[in-house]
PyMOL Python script that loads the backbone (N, CA, C, O; Angstrom):
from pymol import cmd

cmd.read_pdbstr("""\
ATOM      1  N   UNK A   1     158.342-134.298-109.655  1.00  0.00           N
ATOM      2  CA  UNK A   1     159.325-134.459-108.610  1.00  0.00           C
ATOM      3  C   UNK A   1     160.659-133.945-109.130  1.00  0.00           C
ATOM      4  O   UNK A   1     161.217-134.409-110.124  1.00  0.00           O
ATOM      5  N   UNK A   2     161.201-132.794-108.264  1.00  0.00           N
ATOM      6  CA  UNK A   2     162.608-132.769-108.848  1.00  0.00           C
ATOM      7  C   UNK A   2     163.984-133.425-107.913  1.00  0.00           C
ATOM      8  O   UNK A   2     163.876-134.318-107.073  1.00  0.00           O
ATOM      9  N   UNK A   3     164.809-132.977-108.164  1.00  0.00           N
ATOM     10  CA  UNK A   3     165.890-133.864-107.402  1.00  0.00           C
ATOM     11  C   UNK A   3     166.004-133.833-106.144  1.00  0.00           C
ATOM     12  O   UNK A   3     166.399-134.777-105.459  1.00  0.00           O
ATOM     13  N   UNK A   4     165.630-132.626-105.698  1.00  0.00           N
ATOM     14  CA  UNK A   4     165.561-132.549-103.827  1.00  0.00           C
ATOM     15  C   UNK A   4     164.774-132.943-103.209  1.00  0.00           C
ATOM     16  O   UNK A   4     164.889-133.025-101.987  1.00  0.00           O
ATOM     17  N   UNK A   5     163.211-133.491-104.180  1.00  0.00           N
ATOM     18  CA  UNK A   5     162.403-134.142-103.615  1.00  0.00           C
ATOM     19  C   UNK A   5     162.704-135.628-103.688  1.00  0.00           C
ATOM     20  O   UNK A   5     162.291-136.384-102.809  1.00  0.00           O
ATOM     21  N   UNK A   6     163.604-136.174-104.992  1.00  0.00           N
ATOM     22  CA  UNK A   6     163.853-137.205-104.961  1.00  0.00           C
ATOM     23  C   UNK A   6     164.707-137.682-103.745  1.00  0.00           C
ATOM     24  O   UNK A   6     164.316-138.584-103.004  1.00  0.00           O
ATOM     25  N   UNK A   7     165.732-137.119-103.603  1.00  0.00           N
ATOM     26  CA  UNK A   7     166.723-137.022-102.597  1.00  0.00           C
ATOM     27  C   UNK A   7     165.898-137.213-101.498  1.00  0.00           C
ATOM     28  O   UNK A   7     166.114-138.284-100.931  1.00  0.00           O
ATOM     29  N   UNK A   8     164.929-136.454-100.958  1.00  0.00           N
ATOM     30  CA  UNK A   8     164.168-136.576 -99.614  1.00  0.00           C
ATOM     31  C   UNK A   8     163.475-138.112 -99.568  1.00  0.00           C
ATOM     32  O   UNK A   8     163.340-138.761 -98.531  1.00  0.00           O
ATOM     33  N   UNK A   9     162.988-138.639-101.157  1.00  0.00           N
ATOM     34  CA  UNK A   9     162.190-139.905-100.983  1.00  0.00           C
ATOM     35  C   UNK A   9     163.013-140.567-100.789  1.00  0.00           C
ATOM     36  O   UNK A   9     162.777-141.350 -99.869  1.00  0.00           O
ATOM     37  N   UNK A  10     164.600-140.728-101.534  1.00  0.00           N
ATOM     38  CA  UNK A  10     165.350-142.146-101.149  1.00  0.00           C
ATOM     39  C   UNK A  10     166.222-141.813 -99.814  1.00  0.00           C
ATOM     40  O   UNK A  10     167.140-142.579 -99.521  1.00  0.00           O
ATOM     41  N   UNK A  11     165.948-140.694 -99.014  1.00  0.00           N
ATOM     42  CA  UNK A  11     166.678-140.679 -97.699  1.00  0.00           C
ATOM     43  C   UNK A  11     166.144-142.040 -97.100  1.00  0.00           C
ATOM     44  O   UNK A  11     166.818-143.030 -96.816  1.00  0.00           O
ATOM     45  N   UNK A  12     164.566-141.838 -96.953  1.00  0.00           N
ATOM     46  CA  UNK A  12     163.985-143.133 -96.084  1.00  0.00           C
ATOM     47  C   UNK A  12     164.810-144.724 -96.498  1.00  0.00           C
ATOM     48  O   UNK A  12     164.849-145.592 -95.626  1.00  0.00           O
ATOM     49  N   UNK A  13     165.148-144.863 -97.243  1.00  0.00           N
ATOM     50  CA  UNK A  13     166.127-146.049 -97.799  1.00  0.00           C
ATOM     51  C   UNK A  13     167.596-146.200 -97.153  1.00  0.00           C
ATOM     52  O   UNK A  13     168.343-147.174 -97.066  1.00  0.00           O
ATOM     53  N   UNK A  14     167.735-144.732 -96.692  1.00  0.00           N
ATOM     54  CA  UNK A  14     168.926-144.848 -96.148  1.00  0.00           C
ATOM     55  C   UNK A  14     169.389-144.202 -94.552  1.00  0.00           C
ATOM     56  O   UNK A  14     170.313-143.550 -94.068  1.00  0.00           O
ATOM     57  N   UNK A  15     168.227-144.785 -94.156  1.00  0.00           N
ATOM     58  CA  UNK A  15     168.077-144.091 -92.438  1.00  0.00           C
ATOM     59  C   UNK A  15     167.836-142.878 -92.638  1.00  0.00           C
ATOM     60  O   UNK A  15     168.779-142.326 -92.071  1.00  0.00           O
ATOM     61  N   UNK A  16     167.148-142.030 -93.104  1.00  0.00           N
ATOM     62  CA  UNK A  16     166.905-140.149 -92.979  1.00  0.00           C
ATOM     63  C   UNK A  16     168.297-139.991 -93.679  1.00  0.00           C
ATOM     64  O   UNK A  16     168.126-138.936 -94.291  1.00  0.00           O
ATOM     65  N   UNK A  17     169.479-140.373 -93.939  1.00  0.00           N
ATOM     66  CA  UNK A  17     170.773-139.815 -94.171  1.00  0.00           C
ATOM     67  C   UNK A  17     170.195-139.201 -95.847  1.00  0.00           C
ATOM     68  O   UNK A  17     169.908-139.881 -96.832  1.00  0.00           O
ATOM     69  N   UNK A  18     170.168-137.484 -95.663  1.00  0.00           N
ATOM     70  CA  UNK A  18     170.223-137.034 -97.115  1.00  0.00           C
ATOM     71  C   UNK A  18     171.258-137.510 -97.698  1.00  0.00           C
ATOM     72  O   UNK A  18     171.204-138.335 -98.609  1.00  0.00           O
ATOM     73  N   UNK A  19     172.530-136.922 -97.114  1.00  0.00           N
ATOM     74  CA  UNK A  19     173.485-136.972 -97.621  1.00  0.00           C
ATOM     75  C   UNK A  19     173.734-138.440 -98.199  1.00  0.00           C
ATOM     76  O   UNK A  19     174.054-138.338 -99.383  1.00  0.00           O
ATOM     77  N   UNK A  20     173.700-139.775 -97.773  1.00  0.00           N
ATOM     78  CA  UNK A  20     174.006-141.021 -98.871  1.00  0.00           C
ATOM     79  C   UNK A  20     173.022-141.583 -99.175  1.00  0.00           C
ATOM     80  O   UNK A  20     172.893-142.804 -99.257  1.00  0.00           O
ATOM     81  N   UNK A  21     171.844-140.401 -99.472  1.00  0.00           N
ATOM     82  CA  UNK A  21     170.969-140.525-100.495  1.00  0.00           C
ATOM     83  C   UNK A  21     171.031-139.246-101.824  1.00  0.00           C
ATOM     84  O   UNK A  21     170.170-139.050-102.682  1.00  0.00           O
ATOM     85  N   UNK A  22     171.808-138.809-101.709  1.00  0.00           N
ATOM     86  CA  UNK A  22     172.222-137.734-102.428  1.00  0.00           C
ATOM     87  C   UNK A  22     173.932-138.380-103.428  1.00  0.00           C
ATOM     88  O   UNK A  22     174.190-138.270-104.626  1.00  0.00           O
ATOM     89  N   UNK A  23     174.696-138.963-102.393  1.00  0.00           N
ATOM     90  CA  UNK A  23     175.685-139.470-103.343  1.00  0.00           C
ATOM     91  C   UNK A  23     175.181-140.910-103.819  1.00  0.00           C
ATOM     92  O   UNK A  23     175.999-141.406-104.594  1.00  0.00           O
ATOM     93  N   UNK A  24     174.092-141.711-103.586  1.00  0.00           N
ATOM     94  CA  UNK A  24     173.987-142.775-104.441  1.00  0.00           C
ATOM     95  C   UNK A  24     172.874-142.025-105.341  1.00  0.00           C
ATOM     96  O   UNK A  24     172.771-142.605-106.422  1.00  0.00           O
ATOM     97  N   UNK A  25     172.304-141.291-105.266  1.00  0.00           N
ATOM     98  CA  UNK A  25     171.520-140.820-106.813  1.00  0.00           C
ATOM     99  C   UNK A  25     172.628-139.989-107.583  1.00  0.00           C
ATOM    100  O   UNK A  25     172.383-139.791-108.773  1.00  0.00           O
ATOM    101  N   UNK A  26     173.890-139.439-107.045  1.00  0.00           N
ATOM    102  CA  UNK A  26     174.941-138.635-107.853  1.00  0.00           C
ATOM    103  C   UNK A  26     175.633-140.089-108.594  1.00  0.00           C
ATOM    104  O   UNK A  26     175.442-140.250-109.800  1.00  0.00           O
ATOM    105  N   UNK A  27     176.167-140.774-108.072  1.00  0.00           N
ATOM    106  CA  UNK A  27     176.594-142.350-108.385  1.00  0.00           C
ATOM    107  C   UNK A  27     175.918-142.923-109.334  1.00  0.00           C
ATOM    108  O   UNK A  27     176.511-143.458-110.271  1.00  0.00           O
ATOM    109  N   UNK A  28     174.416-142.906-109.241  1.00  0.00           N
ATOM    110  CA  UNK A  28     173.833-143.456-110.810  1.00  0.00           C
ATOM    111  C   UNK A  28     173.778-142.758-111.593  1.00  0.00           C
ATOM    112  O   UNK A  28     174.135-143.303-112.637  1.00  0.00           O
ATOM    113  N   UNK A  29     173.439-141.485-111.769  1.00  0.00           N
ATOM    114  CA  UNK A  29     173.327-140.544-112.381  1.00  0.00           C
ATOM    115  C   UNK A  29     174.690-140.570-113.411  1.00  0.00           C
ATOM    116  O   UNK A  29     174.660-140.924-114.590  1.00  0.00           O
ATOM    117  N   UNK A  30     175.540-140.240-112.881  1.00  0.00           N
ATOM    118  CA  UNK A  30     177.061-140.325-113.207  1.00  0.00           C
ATOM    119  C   UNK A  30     177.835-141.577-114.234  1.00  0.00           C
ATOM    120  O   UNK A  30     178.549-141.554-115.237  1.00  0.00           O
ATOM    121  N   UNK A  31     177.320-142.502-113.466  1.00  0.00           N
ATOM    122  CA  UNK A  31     177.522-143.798-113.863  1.00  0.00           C
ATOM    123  C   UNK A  31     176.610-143.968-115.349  1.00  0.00           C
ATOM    124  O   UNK A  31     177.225-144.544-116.245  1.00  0.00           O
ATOM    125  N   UNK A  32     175.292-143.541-115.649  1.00  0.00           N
ATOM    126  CA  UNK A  32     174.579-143.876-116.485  1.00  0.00           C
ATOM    127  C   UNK A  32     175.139-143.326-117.562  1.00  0.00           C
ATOM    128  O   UNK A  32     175.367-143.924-118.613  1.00  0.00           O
ATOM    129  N   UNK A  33     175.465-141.721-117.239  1.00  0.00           N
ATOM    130  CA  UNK A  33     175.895-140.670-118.314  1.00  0.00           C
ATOM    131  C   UNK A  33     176.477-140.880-118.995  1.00  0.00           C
ATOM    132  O   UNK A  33     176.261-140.762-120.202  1.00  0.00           O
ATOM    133  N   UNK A  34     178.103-141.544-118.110  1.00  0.00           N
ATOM    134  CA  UNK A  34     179.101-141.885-119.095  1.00  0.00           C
ATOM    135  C   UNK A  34     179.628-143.042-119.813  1.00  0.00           C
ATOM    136  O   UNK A  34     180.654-143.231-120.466  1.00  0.00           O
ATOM    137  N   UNK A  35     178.539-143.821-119.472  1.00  0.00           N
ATOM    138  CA  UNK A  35     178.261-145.373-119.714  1.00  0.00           C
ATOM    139  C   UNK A  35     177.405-145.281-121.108  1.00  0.00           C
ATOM    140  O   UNK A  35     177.507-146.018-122.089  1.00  0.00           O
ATOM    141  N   UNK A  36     176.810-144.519-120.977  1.00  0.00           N
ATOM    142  CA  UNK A  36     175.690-144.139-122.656  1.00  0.00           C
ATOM    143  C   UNK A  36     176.676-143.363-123.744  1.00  0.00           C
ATOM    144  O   UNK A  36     176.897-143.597-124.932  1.00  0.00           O
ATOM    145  N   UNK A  37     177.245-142.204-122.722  1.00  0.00           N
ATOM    146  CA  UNK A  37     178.481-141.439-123.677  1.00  0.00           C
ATOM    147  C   UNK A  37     179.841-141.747-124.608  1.00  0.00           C
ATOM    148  O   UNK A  37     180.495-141.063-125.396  1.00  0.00           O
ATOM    149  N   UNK A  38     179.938-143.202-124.088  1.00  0.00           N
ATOM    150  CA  UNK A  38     181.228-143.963-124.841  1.00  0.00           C
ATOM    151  C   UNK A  38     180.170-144.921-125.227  1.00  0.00           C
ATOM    152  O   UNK A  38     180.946-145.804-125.593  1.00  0.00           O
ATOM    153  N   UNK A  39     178.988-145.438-125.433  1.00  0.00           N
ATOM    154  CA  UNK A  39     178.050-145.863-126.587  1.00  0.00           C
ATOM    155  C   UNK A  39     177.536-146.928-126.315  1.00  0.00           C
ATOM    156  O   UNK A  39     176.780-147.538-127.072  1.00  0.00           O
ATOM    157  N   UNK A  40     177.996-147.417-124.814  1.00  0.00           N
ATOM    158  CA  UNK A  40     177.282-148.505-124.423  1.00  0.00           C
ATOM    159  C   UNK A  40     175.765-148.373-123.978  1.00  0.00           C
ATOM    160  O   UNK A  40     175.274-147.293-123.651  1.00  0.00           O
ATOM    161  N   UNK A  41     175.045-149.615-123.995  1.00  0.00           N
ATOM    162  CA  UNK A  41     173.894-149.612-123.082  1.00  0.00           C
ATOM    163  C   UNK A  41     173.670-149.348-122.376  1.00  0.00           C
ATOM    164  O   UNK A  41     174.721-149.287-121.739  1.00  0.00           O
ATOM    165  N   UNK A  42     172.630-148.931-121.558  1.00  0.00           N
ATOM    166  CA  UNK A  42     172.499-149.061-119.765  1.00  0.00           C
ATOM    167  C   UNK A  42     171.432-149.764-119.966  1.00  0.00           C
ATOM    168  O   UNK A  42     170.823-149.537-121.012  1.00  0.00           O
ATOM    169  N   UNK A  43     170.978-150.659-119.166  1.00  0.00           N
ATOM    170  CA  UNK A  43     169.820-151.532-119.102  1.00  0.00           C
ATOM    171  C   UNK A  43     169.848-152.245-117.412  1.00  0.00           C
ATOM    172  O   UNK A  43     170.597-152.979-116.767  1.00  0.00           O
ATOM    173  N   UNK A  44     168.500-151.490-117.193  1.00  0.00           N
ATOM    174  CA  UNK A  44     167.974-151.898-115.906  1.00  0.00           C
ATOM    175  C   UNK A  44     166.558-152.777-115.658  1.00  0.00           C
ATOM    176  O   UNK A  44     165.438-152.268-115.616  1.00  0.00           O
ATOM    177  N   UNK A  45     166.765-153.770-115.551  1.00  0.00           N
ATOM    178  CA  UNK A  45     165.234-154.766-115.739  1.00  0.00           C
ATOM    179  C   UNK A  45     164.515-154.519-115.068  1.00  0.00           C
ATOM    180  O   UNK A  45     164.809-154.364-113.882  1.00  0.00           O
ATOM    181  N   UNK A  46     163.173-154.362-115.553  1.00  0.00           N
ATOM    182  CA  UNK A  46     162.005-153.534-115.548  1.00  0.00           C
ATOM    183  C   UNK A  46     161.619-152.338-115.592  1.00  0.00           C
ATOM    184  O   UNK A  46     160.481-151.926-115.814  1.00  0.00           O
ATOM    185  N   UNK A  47     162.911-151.540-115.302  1.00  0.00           N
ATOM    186  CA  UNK A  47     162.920-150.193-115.280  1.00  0.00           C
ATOM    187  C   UNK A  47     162.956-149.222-116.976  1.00  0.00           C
ATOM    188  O   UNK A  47     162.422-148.181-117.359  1.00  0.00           O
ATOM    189  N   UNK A  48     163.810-150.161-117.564  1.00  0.00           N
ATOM    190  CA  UNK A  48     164.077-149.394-118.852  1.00  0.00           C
ATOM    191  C   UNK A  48     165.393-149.495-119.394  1.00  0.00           C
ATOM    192  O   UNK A  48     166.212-149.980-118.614  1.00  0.00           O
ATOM    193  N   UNK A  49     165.892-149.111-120.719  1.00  0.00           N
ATOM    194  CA  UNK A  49     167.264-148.895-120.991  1.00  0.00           C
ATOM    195  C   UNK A  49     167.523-147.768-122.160  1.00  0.00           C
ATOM    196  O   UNK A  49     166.974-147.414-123.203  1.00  0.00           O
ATOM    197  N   UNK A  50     168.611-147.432-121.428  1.00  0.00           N
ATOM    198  CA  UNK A  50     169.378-146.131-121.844  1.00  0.00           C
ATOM    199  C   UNK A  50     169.991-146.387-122.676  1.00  0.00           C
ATOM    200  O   UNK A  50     170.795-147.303-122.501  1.00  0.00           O
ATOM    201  N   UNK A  51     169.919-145.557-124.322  1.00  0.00           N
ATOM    202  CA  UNK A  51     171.137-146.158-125.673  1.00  0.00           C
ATOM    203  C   UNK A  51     171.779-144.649-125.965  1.00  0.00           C
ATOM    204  O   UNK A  51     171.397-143.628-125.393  1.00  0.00           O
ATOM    205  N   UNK A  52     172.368-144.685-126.528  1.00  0.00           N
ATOM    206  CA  UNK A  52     172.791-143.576-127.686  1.00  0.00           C
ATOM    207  C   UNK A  52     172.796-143.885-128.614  1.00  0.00           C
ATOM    208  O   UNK A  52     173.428-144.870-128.996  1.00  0.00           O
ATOM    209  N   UNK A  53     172.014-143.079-129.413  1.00  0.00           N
ATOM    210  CA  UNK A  53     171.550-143.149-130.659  1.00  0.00           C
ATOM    211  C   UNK A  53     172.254-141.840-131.435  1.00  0.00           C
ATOM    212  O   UNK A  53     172.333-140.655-131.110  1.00  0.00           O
ATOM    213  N   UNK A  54     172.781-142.663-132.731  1.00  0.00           N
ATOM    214  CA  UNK A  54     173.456-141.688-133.580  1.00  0.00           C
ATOM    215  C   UNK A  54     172.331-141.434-134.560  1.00  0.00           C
ATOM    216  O   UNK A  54     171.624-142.348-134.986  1.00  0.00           O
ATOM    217  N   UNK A  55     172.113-139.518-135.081  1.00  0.00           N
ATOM    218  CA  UNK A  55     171.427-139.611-135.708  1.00  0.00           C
ATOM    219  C   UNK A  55     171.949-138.700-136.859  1.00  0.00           C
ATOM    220  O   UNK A  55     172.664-137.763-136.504  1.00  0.00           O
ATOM    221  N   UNK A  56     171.684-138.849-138.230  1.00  0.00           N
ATOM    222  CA  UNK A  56     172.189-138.314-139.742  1.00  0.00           C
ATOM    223  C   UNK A  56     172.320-136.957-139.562  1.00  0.00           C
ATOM    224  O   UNK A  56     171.754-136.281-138.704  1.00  0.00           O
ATOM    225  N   UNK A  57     173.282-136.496-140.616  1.00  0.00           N
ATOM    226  CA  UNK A  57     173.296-134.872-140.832  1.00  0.00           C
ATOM    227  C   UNK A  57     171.603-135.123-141.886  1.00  0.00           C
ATOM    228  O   UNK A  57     171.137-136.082-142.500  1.00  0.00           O
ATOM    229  N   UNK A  58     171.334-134.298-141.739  1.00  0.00           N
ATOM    230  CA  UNK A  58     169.918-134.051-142.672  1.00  0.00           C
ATOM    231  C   UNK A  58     169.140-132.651-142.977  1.00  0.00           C
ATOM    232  O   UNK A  58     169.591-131.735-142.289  1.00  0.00           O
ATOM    233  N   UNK A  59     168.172-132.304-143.771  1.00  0.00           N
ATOM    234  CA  UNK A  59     168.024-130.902-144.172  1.00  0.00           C
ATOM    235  C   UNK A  59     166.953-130.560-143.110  1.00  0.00           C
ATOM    236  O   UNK A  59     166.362-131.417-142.454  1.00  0.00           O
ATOM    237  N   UNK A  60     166.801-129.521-143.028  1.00  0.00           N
ATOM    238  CA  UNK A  60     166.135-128.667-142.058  1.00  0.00           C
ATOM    239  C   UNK A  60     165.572-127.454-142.503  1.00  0.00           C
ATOM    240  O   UNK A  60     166.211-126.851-143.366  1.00  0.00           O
ATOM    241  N   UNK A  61     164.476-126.947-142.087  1.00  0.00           N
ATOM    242  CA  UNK A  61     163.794-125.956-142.653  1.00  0.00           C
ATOM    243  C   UNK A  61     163.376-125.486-141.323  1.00  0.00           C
ATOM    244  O   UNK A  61     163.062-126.151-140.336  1.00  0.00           O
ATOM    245  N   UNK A  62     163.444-123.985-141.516  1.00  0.00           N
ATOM    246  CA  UNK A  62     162.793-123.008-140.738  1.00  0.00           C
ATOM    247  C   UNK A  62     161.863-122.722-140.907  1.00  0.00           C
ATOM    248  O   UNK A  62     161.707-122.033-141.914  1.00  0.00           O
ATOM    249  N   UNK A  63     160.467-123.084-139.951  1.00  0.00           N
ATOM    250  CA  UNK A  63     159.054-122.470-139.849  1.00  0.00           C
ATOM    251  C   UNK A  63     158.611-121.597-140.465  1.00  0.00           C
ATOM    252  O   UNK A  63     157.883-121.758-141.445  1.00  0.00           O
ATOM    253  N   UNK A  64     159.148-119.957-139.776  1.00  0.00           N
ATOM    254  CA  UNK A  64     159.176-118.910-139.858  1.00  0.00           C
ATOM    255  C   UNK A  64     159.572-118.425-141.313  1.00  0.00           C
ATOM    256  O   UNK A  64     158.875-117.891-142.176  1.00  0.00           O
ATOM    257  N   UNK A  65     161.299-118.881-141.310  1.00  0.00           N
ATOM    258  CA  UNK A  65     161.306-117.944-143.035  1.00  0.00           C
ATOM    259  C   UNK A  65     161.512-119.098-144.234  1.00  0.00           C
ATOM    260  O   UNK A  65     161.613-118.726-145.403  1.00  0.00           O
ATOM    261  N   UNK A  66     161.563-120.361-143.920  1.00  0.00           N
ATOM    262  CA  UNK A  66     161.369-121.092-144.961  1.00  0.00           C
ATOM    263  C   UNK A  66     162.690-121.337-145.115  1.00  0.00           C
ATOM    264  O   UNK A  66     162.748-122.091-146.087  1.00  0.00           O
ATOM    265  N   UNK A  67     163.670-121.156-144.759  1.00  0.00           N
ATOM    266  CA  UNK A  67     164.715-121.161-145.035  1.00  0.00           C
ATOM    267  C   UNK A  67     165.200-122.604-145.497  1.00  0.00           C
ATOM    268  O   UNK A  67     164.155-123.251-145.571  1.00  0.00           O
ATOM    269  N   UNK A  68     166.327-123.485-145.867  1.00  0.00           N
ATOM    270  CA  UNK A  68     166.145-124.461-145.738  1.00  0.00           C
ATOM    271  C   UNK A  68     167.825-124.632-145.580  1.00  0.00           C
ATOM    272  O   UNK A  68     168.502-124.109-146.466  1.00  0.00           O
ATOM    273  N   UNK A  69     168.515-125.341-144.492  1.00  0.00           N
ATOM    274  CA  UNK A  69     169.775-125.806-144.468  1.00  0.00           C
ATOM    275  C   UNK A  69     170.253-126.817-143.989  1.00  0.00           C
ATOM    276  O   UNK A  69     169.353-127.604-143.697  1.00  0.00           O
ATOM    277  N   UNK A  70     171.591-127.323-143.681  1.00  0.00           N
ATOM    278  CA  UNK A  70     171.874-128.738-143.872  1.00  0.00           C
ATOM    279  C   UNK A  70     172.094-128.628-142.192  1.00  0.00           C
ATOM    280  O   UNK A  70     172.905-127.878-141.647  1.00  0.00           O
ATOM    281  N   UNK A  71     171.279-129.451-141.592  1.00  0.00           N
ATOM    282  CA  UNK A  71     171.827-130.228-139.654  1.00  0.00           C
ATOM    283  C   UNK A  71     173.297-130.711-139.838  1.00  0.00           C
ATOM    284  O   UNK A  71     173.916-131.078-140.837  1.00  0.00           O
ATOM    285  N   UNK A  72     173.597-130.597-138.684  1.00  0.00           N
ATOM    286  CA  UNK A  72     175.008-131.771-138.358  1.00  0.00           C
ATOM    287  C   UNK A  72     174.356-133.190-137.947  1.00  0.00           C
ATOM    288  O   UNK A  72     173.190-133.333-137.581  1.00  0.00           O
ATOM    289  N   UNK A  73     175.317-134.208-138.071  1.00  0.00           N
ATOM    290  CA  UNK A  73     175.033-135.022-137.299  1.00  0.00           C
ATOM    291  C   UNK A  73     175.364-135.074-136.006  1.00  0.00           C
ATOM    292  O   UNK A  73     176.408-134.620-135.538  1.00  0.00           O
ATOM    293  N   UNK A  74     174.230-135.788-135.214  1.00  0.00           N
ATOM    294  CA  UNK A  74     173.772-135.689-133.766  1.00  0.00           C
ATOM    295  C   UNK A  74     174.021-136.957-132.903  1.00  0.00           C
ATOM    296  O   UNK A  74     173.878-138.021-133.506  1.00  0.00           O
ATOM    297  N   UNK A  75     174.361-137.020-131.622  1.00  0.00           N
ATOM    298  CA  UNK A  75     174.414-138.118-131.051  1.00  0.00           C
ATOM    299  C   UNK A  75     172.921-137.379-129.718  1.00  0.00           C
ATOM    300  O   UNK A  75     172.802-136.314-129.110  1.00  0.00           O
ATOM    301  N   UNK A  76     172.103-138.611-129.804  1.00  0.00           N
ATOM    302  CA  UNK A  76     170.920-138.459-128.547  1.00  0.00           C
ATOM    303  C   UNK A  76     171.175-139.582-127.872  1.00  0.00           C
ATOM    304  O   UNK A  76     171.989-140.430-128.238  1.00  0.00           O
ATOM    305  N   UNK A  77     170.310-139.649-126.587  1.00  0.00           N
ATOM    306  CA  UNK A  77     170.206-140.389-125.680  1.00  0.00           C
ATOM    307  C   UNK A  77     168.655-140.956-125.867  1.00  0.00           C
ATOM    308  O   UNK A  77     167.708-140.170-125.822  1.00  0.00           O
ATOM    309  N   UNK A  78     168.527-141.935-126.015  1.00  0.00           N
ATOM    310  CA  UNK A  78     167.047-142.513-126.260  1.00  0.00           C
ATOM    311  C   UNK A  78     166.497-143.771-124.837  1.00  0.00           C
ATOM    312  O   UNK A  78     167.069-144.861-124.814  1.00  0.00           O
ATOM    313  N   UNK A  79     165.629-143.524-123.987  1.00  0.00           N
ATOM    314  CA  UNK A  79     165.014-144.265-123.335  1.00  0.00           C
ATOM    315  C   UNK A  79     163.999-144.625-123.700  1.00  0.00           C
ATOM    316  O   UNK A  79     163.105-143.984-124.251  1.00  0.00           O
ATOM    317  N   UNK A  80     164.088-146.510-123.207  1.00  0.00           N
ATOM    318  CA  UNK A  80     162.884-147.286-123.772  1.00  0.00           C
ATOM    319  C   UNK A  80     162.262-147.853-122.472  1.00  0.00           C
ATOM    320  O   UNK A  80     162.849-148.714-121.816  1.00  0.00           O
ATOM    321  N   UNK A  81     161.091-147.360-122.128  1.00  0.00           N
ATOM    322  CA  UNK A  81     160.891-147.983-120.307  1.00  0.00           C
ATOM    323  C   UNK A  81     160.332-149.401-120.577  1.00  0.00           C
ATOM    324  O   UNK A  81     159.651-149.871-121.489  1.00  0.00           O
ATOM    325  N   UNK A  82     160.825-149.864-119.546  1.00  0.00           N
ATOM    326  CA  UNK A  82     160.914-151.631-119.123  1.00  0.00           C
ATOM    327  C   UNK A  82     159.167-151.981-119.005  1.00  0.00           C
ATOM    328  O   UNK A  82     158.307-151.153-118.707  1.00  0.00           O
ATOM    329  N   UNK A  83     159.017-152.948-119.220  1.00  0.00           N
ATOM    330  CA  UNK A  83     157.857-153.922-118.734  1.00  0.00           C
ATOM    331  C   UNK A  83     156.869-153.268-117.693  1.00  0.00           C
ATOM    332  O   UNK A  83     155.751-152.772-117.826  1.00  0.00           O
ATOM    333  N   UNK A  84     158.090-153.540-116.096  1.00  0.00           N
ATOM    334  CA  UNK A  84     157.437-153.011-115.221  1.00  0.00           C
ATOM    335  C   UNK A  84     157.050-151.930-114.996  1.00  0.00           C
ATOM    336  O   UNK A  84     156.100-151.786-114.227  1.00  0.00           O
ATOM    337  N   UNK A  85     157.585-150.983-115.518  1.00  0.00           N
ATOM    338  CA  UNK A  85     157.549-149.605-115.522  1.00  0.00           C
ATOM    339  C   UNK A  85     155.833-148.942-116.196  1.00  0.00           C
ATOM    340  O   UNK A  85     154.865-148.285-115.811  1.00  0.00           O
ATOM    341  N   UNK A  86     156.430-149.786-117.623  1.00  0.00           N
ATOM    342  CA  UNK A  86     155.507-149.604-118.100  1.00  0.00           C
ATOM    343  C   UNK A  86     153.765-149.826-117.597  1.00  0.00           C
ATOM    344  O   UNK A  86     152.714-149.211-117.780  1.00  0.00           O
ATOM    345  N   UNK A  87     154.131-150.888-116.985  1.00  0.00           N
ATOM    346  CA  UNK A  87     152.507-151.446-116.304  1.00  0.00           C
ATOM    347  C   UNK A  87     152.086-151.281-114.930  1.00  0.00           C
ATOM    348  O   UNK A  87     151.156-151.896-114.407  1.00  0.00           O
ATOM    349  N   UNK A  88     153.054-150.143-114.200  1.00  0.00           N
ATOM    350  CA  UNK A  88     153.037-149.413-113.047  1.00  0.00           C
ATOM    351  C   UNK A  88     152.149-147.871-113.457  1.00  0.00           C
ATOM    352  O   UNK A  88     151.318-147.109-112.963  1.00  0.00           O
ATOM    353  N   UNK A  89     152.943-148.039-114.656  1.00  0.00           N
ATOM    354  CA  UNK A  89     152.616-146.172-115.383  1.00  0.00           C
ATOM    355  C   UNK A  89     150.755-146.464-115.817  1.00  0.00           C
ATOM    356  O   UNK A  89     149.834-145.669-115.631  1.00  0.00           O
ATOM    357  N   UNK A  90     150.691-147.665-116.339  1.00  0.00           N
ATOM    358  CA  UNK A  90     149.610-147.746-116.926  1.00  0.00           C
ATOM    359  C   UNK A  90     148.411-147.901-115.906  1.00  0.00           C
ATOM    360  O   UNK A  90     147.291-147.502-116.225  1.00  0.00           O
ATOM    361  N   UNK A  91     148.615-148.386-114.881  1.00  0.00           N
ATOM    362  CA  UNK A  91     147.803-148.787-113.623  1.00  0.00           C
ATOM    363  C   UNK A  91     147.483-149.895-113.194  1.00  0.00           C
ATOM    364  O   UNK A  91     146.663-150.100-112.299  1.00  0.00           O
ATOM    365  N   UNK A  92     148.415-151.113-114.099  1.00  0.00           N
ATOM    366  CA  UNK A  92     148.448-152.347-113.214  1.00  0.00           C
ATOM    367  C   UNK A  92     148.828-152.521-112.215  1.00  0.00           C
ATOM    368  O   UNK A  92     147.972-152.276-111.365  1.00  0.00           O
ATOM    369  N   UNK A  93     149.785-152.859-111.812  1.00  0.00           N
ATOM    370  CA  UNK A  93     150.328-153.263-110.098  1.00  0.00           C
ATOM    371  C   UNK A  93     150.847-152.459-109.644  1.00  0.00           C
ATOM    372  O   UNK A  93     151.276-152.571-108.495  1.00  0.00           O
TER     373      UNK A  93
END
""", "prot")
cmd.dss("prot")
cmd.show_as("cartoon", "prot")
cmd.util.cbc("prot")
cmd.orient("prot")
């Protein structure tokens, strides 16, 4: 599913209106980003939660020529899915 299909599924949530089903998925979206980006949590019950995770400068090697040099350190975004999620995905309820 990509976003215009998402957009089309949560219209029905909001009377057919694409459009304020388009600014409340821009609204979370938004909201999550920069809520993880200054280093807080996001945590949605059952659904999952959103961290940033800082990760080390460390050595690195190239496949190809063997090379070997030093990474920067990295900031990622790490999701851990919730309970429910999880046992929706799996084929419980």
């Amino acid at each position: 599913m990509n976003k215009a299909e998402l957009i089309k599924e949560l219209s029905t949530h909001f009377d057919g209106s694409r459009t304020d089903a388009a600014h409340a998925l821009a609204a979370v979206v938004e909201t999550i980003t920069t809520t993880v980006s200054t280093g807080e949590k996001v945590s949605v019950t059952g659904f999952g939660v959103f961290e940033k995770i800082d990760r080390p400068a460390r050595t690195v090697r190239n496949p190809r020529t063997g090379e070997r040099k030093e990474a920067a350190p990295t900031s990622v975004v790490r999701f851990r899915p919730g309970t429910d999620l999880k046992t929706s995905v799996a084929g419980g309820a």
